[in-house]
C-alpha positions, -999 to +999 in steps of 0.1 A: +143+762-167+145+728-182+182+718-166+191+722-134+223+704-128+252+731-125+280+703-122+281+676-150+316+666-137+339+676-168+316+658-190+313+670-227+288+666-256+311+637-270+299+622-240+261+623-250+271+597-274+248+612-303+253+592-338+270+612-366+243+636-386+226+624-419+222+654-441+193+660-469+186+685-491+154+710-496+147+694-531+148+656-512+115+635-513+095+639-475+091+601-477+128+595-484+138+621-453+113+606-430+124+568-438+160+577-431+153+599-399+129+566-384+154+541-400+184+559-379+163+567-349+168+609-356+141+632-345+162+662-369+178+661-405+199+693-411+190+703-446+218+718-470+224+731-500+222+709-533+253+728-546+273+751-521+268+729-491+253+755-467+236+749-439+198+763-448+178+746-418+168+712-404+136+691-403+120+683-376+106+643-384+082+642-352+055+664-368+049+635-394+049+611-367+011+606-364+003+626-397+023+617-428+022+641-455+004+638-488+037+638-508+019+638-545+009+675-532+040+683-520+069+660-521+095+678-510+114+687-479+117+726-490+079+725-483+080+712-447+116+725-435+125+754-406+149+780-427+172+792-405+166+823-428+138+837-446+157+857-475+181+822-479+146+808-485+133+828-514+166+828-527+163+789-530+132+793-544+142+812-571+171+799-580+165+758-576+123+756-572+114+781-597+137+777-626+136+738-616+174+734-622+183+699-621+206+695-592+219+663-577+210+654-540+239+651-522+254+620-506+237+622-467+276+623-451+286+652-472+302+682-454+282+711-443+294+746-446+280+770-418+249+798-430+270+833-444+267+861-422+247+845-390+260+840-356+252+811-336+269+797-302+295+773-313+290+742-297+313+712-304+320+675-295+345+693-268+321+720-254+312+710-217+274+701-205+273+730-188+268+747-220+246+726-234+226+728-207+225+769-207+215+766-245+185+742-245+172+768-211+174+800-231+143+776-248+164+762-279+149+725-289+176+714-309+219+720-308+237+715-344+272+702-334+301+713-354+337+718-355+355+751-341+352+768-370+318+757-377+324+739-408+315+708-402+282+688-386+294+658-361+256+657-356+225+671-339+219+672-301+184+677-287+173+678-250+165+644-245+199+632-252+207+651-221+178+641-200+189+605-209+225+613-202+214+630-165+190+600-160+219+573-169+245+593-145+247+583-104+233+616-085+258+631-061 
């Protein structure tokens, strides 16, 4: 169990303080995801859709930390993404990759529509620590924070925004 704390005294994930999400799409450059995730200090990029705006998975920008890609081999973030599903993958594949459709990237603000048919625990800027907490111990590394209906990403929460919260707070 990574949290312990059971009382974070009403506090919510609004409180973490996490900066607003910067979105990319699978058919972005790596170098341009990985120089906006280290210019804005972001660990995670939630990666939509070109033309739908679904949610389709996130990229995790540690990995090229020490080992930056060759991106002449494979330039884009489709390559090094986590799909949040594998069908949604070959789908994209198919119809954007394959056929290579000219699509526009979308502006990194844009508003994210939640993944068809999935269920995921709804957290929001309103949802209390405690739940956060329960989340990142059932061995999640990463919270995507929306509105209630999940429609829209106010950002991406990870476990060491709420170590660094618990650290910052006066013990009881």
């Amino acid at each position: 169990m990574l949290f312990h704390t059971k009382d974070y005294r009403g506090a919510t994930i609004e409180d973490l303080n996490i900066p607003h999400a910067i979105s990319i799409n699978p058919s972005s450059l790596i170098r341009d995801a990985i120089g906006i995730g280290f210019e804005n200090e972001f660990t995670y990029l939630p990666v939509i859709h070109e033309v739908n705006k679904r949610l389709l998975g996130i990229i995790n920008l540690e990995q090229f930390k020490d080992n930056y890609p060759d991106d002449k081999l494979k330039p884009q973030v489709f390559h090094y993404m986590l799909w949040f599903n594998p069908k949604t993958k070959m789908k994209y594949e198919n119809e954007i990759m394959k056929e290579k459709k000219s699509v526009d990237n979308t502006p990194p603000m844009t508003k994210i529509l939640k993944p068809k048919g999935k269920r995921y625990s709804v957290l929001t800027p309103f949802s209390p620590l405690e739940d956060l907490a329960s989340f990142f111990n059932r061995g999640n590394y990463f919270a995507i924070v929306t509105n209630d209906s999940g429609n829209v990403v106010y950002g991406v929460v990870t476990p060491q925004d709420l170590m660094k919260y618990e650290q910052s707070r006066p013990k009881l």
